[in-house]
DOLUM-751485 format. One line per field, with one value per residue: residue number from 0; residue in one letter; x, y, z of N, C-alpha, C in turn. Coordinates in pm, whole numbers, plus 50000, padded with zeros to 5 digits. Layout:
DOLUM-751485
seq NUM|...
type A|...
n_c1 X|...
n_c2 Y|...
n_c3 Z|...
ca_c1 X|...
ca_c2 Y|...
ca_c3 Z|...
c_c1 X|...
c_c2 Y|...
c_c3 Z|...
***
This chain:
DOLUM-751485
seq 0|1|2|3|4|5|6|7|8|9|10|11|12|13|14|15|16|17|18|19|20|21|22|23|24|25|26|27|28|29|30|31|32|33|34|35|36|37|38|39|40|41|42|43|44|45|46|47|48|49|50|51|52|53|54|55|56|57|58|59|60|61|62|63|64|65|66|67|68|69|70|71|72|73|74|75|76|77|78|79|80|81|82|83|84|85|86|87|88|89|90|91|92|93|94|95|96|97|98|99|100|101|102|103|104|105|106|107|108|109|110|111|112|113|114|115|116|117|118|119|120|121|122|123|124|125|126|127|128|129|130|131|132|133|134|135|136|137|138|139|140|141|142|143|144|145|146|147|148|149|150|151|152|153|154|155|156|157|158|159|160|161|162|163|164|165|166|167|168|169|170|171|172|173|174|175|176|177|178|179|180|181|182|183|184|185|186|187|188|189|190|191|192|193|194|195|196|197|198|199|200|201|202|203|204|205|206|207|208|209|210|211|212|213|214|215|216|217|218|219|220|221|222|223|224|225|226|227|228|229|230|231|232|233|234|235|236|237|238|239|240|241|242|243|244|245|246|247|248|249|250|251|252|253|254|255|256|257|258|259|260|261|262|263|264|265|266|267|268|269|270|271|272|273|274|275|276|277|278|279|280|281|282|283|284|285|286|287|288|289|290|291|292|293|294|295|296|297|298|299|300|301|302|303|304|305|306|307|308|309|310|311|312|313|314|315|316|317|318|319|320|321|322|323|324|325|326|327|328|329|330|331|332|333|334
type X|X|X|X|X|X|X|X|X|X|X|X|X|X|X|X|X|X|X|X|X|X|X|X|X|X|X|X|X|X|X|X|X|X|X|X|X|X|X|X|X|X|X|X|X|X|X|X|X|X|X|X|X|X|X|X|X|X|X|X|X|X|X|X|X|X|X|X|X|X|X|X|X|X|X|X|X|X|X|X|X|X|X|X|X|X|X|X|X|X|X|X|X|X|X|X|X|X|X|X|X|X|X|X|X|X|X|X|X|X|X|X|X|X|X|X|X|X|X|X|X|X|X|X|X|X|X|X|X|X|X|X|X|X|X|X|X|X|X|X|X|X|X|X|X|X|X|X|X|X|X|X|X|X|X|X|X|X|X|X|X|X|X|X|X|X|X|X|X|X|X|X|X|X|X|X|X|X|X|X|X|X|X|X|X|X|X|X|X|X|X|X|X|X|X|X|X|X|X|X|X|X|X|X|X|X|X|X|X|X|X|X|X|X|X|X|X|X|X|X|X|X|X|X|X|X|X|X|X|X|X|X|X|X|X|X|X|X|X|X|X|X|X|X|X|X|X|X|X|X|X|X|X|X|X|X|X|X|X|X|X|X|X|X|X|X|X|X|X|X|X|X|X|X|X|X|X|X|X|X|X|X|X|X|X|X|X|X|X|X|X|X|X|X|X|X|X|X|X|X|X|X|X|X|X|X|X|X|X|X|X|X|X|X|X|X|X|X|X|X|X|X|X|X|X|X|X|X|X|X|X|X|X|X|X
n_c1 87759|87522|87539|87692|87515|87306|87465|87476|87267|87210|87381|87316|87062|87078|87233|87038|86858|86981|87225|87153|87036|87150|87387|87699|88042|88325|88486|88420|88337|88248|88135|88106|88028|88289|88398|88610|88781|88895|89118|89018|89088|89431|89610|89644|89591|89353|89124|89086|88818|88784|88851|89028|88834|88593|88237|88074|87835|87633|87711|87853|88088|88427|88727|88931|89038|89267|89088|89172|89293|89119|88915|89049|89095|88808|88691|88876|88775|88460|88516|88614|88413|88230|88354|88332|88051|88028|88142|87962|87714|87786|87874|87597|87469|87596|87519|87308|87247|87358|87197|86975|87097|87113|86927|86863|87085|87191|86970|87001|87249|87203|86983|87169|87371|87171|87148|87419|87429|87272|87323|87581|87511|87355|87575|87728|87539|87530|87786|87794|87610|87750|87982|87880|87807|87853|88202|88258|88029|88031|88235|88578|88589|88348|88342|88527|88364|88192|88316|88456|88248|88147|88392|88365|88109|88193|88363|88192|88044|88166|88261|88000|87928|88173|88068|87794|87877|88028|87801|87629|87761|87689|87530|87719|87880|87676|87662|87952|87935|87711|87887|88052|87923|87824|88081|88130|87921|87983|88290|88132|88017|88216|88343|88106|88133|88418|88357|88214|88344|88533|88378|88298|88504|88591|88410|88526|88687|88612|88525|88339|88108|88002|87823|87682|87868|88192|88466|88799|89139|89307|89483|89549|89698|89616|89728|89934|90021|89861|89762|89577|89390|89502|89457|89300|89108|88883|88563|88361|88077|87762|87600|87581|87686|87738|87986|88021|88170|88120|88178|88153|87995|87847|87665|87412|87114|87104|86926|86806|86655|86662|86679|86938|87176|87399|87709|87969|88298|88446|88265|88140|87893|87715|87387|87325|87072|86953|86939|86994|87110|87183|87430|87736|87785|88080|88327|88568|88861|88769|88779|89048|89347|89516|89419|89319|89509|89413|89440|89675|89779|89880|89650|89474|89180|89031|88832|88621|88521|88188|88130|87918|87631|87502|87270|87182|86924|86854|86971|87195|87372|87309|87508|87741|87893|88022|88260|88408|88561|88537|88566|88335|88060|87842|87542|87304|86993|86921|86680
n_c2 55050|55106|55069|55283|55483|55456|55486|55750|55882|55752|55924|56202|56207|56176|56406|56607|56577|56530|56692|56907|57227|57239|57349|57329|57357|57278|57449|57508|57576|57476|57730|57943|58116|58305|58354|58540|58576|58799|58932|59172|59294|59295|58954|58728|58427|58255|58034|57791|57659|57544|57326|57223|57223|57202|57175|57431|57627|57969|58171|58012|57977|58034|58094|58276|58526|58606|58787|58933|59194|59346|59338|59489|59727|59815|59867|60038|60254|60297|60313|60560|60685|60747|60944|61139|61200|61276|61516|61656|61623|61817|62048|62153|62144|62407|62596|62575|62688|62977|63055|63083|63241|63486|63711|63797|63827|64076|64219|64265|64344|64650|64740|64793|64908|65178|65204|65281|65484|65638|65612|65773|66048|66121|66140|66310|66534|66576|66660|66924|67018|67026|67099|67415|67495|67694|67683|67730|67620|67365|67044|66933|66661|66598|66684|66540|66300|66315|66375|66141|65948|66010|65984|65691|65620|65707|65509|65277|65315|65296|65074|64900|64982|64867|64594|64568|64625|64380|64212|64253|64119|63916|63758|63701|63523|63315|63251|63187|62952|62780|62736|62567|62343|62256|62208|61979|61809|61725|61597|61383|61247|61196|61011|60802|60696|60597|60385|60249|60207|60032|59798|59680|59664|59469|59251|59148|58997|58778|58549|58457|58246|58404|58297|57984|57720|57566|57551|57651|57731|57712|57937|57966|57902|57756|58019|58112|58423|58729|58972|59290|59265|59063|58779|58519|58263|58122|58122|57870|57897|57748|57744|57658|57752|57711|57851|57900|57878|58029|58041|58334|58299|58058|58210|58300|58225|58181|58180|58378|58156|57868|57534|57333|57076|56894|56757|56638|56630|56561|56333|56103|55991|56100|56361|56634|56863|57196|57581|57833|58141|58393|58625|58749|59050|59127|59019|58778|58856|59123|59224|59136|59139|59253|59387|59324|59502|59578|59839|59844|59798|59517|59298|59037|58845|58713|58461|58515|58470|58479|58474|58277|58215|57980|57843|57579|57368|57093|56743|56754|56639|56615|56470|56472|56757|56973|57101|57413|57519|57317|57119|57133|56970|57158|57134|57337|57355|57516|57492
n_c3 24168|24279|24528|24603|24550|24729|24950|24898|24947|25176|25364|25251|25381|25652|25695|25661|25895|26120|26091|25940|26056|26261|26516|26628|26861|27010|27134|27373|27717|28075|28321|28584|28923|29084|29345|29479|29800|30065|30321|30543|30756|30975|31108|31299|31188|31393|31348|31165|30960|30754|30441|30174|29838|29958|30088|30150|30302|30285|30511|30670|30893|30792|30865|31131|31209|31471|31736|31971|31934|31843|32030|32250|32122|32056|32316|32369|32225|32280|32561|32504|32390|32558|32740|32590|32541|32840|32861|32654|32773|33023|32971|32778|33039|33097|32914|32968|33227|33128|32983|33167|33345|33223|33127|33443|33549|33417|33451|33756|33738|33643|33826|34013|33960|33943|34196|34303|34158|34254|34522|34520|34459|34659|34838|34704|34735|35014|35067|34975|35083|35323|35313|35262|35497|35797|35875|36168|36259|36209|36266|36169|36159|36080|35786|35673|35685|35540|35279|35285|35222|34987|34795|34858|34746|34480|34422|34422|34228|34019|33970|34023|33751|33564|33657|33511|33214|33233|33237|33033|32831|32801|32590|32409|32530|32588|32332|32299|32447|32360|32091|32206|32267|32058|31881|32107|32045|31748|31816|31983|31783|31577|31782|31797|31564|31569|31737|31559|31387|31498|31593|31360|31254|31402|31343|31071|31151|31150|30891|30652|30456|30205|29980|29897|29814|29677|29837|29681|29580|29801|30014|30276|30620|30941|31163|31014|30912|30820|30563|30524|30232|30138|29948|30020|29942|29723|29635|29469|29323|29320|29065|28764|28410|28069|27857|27533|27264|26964|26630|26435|26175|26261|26390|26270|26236|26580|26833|27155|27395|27241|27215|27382|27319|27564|27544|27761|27823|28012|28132|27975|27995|28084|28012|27935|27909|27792|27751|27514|27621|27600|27392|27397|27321|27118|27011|27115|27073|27059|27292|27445|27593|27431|27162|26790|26525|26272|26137|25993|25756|25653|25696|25740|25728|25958|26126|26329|26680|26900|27267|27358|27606|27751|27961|28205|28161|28274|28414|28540|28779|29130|29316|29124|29084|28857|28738|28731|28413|28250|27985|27725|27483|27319|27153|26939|26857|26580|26427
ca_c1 87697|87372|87534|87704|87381|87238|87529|87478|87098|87213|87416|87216|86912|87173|87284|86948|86768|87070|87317|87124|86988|87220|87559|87795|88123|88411|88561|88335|88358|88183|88144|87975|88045|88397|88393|88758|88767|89005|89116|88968|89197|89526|89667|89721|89455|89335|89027|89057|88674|88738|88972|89059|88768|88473|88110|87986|87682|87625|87710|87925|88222|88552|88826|88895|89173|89302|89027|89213|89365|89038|88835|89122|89043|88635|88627|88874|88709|88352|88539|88665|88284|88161|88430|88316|87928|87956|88214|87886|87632|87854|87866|87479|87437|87699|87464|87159|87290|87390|87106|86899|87113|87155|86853|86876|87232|87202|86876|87094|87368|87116|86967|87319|87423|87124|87141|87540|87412|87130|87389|87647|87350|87292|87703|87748|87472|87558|87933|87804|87527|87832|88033|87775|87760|87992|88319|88274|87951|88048|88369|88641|88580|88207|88360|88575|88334|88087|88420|88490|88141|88150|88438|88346|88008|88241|88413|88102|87920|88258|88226|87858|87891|88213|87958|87741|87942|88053|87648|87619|87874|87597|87462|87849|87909|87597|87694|88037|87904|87644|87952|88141|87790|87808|88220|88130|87853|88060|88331|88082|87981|88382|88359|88073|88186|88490|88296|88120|88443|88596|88311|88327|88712|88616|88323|88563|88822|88562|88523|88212|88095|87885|87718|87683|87961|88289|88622|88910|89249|89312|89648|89590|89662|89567|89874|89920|89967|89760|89763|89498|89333|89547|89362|89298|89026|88745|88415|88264|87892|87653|87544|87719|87638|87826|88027|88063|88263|88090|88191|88044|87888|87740|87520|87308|86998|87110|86845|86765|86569|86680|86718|87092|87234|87541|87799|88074|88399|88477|88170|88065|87777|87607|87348|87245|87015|86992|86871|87018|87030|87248|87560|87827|87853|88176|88400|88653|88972|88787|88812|89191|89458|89608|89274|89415|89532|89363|89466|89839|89855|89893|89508|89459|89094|89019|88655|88595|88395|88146|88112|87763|87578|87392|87188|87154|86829|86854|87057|87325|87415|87427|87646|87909|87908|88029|88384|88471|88674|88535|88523|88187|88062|87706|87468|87209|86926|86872|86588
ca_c2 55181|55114|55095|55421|55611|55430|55559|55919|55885|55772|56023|56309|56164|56188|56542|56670|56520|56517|56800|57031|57283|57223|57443|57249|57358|57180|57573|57517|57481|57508|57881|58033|58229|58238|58470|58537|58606|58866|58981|59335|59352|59216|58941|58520|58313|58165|57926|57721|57547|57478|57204|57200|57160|57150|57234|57545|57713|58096|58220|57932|58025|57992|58129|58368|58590|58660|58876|59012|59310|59477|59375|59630|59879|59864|59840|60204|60350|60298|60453|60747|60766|60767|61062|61284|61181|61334|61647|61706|61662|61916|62154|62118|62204|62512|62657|62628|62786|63055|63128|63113|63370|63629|63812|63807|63938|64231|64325|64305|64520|64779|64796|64750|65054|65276|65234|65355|65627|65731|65675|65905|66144|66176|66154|66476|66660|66590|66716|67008|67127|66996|67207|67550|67485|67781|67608|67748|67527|67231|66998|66912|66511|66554|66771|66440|66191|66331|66369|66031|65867|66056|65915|65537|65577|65719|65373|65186|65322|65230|64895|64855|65021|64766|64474|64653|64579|64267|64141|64306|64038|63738|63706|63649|63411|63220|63214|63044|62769|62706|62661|62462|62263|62179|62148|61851|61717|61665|61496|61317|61177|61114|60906|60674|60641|60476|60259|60172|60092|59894|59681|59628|59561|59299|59174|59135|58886|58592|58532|58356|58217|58486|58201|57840|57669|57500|57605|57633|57799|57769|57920|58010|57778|57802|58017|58251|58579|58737|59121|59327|59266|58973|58695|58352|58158|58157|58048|57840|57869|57593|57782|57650|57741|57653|57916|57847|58041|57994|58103|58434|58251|57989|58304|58378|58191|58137|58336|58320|58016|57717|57386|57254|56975|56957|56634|56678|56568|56449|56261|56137|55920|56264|56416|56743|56993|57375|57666|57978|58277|58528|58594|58858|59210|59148|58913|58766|58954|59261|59222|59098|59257|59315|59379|59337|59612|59570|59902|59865|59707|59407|59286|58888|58812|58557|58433|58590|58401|58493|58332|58245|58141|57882|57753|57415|57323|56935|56645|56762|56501|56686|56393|56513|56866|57027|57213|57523|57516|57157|57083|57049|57041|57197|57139|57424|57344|57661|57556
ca_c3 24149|24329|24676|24616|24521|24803|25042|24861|24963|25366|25405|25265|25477|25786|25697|25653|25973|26220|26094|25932|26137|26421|26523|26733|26838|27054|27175|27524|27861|28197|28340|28677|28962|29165|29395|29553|29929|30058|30460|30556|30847|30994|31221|31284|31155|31486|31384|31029|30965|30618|30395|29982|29769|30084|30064|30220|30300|30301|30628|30756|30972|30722|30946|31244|31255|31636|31745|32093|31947|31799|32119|32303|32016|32042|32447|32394|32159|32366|32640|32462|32342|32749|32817|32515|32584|32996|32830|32612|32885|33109|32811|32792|33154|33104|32793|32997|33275|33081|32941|33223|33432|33093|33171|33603|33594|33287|33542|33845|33744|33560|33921|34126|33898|33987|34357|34332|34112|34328|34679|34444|34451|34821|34908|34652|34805|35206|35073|34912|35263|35455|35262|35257|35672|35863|35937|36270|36307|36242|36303|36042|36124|35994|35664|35661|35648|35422|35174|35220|35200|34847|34693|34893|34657|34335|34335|34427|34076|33921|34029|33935|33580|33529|33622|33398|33127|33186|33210|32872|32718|32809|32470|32348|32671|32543|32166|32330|32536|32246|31995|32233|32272|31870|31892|32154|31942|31667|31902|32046|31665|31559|31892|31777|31387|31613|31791|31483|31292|31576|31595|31199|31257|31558|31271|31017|31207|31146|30770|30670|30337|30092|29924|29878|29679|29734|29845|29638|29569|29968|30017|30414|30723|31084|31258|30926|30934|30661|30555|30463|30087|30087|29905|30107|29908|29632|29653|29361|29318|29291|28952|28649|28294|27955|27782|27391|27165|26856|26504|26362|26045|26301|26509|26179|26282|26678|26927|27274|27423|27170|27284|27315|27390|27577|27570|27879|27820|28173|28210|27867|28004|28113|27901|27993|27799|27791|27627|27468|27711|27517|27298|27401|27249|27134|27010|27242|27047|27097|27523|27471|27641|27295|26987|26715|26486|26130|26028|25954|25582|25643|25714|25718|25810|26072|26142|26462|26738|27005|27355|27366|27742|27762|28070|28186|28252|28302|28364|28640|28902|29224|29359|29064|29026|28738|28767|28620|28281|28194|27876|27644|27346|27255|27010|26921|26717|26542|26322
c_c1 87572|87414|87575|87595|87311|87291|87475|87327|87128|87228|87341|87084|86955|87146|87154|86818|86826|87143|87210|87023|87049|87393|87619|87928|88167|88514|88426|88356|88247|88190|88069|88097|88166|88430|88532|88719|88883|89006|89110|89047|89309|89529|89640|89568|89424|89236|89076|88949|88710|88893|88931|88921|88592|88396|88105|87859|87726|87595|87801|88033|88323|88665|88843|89024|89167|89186|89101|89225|89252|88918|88887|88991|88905|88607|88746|88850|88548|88389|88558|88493|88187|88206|88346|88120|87929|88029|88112|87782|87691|87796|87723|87411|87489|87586|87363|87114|87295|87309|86989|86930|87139|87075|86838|86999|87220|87092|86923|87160|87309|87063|87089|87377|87343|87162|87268|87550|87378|87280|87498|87583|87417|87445|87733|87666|87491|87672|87880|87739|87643|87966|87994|87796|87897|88092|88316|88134|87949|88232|88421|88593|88434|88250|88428|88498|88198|88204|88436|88376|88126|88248|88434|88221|88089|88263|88317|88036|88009|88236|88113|87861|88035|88127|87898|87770|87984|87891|87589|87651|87807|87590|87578|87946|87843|87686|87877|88005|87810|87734|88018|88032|87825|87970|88184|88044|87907|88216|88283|88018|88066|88382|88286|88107|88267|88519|88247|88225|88503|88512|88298|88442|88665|88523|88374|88690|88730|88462|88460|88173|88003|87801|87763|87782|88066|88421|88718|89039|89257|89444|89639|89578|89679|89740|89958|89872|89956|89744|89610|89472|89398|89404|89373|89274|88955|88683|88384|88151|87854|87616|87631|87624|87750|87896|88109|88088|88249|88125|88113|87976|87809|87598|87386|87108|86960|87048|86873|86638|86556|86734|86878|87096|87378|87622|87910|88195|88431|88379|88061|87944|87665|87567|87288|87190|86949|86917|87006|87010|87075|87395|87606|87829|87938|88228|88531|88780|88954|88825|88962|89265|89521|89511|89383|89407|89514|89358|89603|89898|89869|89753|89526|89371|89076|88894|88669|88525|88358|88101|87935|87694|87436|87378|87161|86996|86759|86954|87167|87308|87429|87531|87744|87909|88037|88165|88381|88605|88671|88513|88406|88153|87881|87668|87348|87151|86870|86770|86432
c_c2 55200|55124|55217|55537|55599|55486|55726|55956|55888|55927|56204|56314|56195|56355|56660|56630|56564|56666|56938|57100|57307|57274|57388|57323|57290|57299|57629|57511|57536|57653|57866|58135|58193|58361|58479|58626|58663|58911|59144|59358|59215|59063|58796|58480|58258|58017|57903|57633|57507|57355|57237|57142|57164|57252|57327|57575|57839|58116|58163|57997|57941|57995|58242|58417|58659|58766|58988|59170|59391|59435|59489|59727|59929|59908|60049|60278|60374|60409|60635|60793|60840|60927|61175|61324|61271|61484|61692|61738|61802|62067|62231|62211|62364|62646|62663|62753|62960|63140|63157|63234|63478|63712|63840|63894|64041|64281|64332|64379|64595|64868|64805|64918|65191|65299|65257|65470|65706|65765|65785|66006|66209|66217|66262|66542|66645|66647|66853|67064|67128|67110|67405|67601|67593|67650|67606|67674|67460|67192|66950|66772|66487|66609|66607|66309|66212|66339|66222|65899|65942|65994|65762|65496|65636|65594|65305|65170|65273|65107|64849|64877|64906|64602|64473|64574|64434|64149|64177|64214|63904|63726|63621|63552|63269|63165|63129|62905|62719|62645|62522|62353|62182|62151|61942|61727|61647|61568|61373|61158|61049|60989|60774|60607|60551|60380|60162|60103|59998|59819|59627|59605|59422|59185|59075|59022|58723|58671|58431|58331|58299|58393|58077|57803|57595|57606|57542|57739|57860|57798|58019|57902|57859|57835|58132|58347|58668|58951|59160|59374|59112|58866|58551|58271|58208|58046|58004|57854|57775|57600|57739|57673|57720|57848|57897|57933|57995|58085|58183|58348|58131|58082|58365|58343|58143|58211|58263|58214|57912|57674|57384|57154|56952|56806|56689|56566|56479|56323|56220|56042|56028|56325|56516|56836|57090|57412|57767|58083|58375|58508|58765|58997|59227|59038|58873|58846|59053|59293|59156|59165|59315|59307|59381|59467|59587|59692|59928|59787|59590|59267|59159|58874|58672|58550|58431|58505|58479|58451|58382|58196|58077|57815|57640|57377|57159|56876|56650|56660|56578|56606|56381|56612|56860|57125|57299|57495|57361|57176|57049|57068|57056|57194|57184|57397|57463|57629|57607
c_c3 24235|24449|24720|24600|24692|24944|25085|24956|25166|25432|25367|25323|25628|25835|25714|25772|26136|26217|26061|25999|26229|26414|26666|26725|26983|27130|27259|27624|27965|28268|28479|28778|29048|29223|29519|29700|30001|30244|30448|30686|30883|31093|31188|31288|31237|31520|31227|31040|30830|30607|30229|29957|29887|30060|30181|30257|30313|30462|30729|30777|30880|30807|31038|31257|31383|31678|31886|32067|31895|31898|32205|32252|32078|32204|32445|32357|32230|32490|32603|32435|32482|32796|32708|32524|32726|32962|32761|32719|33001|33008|32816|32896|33159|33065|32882|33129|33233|33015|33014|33305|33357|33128|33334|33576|33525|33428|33666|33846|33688|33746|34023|34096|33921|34117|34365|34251|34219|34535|34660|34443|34622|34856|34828|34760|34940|35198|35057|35059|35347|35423|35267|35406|35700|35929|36107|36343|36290|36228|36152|36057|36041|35812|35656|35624|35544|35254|35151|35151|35038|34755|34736|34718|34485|34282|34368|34262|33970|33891|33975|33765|33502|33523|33567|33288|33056|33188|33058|32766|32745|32722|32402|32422|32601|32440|32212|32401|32415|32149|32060|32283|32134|31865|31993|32129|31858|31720|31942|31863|31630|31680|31830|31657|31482|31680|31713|31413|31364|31579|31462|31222|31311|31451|31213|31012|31189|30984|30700|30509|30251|30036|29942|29776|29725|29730|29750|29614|29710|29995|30148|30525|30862|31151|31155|30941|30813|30688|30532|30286|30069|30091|29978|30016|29823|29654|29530|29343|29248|29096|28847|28491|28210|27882|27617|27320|27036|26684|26449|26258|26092|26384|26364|26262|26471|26736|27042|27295|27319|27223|27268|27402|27428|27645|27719|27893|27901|28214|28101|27917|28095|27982|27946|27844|27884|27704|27617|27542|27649|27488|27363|27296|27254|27119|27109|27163|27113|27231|27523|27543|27531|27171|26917|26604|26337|26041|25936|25855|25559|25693|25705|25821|25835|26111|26300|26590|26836|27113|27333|27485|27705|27881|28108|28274|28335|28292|28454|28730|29011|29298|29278|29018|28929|28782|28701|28537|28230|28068|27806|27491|27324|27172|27032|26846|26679|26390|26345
***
């Protein structure tokens, strides 16, 4: 009887030193960032730098798809930008032109048009004295050429008051070479956008690491021909935290920034500790592809859990990183 009291006594000395206070569960694993890497344009994989599993840096050269066919592109799209660049400058020259000779010519033909008024003038009145004059004092060839120097100056004033007219229509001359000024602007725009995207195409053929981490899920080799969106590779990040899916009736007293301690399946002679950074809004059912449907009569409650993140602030090995989906088990002291 005395060793059993004395048991009763261990173990409630245990439970109350060790357990209580502390929320462990065994529905953990390793979490961070995996950032999948996708081709933004076509064609044969021509450089492979990487291999399964291999460290990166941010920025390092991964692979190089054929670049030939979008140096073409960029070197004819530049040209096309050269041709619509000297069709604007022309343009340019056209408009200024145009507006420099608007007021010279309207005052040219204003005066072009008097002086075949004014010689219409004088060739009436030499017809009309030449006309008045006794037939018998003067000759029919002079009646002749005062007739014809009259209708020479009719179609002269014709002539001027048509130029007239057409010096009138400058302002609406201008207002065309000005549109086709802003028509070759906007040409001239469309041109560099497709300078700018061919050189983002030609960018886009060498495929470089976003961050620091390791390669995995490599399913492209040097000599593959790879579509656009298709997926090559993901990036791991260096960053790893714990994701624990802890039982609603263990989050009563769990906050942010408590200690945990976190065992690791793979590597039980690792002891890393953590804190608390935050608990999900939302139990994992609710984000299922299929919630479940608790209004249809047949109700059978299930104790719910929430993942919980927790941080590691000690204890990693960087000569054995930490995989994603490892196994752990955390212990939160929530007193």
């Amino acid at each position: 009887m005395p060793i059993v009291i004395f048991l009763v006594i261990v173990v409630f000395v245990y439970w109350f030193f060790f357990v209580r206070g502390y929320e462990s569960t065994d529905d953990a694993y390793t979490d961070g960032r995996a950032i999948p890497i996708a081709a933004k344009v076509a064609g044969y994989v021509k450089v492979l730098a990487i291999d399964d599993n291999q460290a990166v840096k941010a920025g390092d050269l991964m692979l190089q798809i054929d670049p030939a066919d979008y140096e073409l592109a960029l070197a004819d799209a530049e040209a096309s930008s050269e041709q619509a660049k000297a069709e604007l400058e022309s343009a340019r020259l056209d408009l200024e032109v145009e507006n420099t000779s608007t007021g010279s010519n309207l005052s040219s033909a204003e005066a072009a048009r008097g002086q075949a008024r004014a010689n219409l003038d004088k060739a009436l009145a030499d017809q009309s004295r030449q006309q008045a004059v006794n037939p018998l004092a003067t000759t029919l060839q002079q009646t002749d050429q005062v007739t014809s120097a009259a209708r020479v100056q009719r179609m002269q004033l014709k002539d001027a008051e048509a130029k007239l007219r057409t010096a009138k229509l400058a302002p609406q001359n201008v207002a065309i070479a000005a549109a086709k000024v802003r028509q070759l602007e906007a040409q001239v725009q469309a041109a560099l956008s497709q300078v700018d995207q061919a050189r983002l195409n030609l960018g886009y053929t060498e495929i470089r690491a976003p961050q620091d981490g390791h390669v995995t899920k490599r399913n492209v080799e040097r000599g593959s021909y790879i579509q656009v969106g298709q997926s090559l590779l993901m990036i791991v990040g260096d960053q790893v935290w714990i994701t624990a899916n802890y039982k609603e009736n263990q989050l009563a007293h769990m906050h942010r920034n408590q200690p945990v301690r976190i065992r690791v399946d793979a590597f039980p002679d690792l002891r890393l500790s953590g804190h608390v950074d935050s608990a999900q809004f939302g139990s994992g059912s609710r984000f299922s592809a299929f919630p479940a449907e608790n209004a249809t009569g047949n109700y059978v409650k299930i104790v719910q859990r929430f993942p919980v993140k927790i941080v590691i602030d000690k204890g990693l090995d960087p000569n054995r990183p930490l995989p994603l989906g490892a196994s752990v088990e955390p212990t939160v002291d929530v007193r």
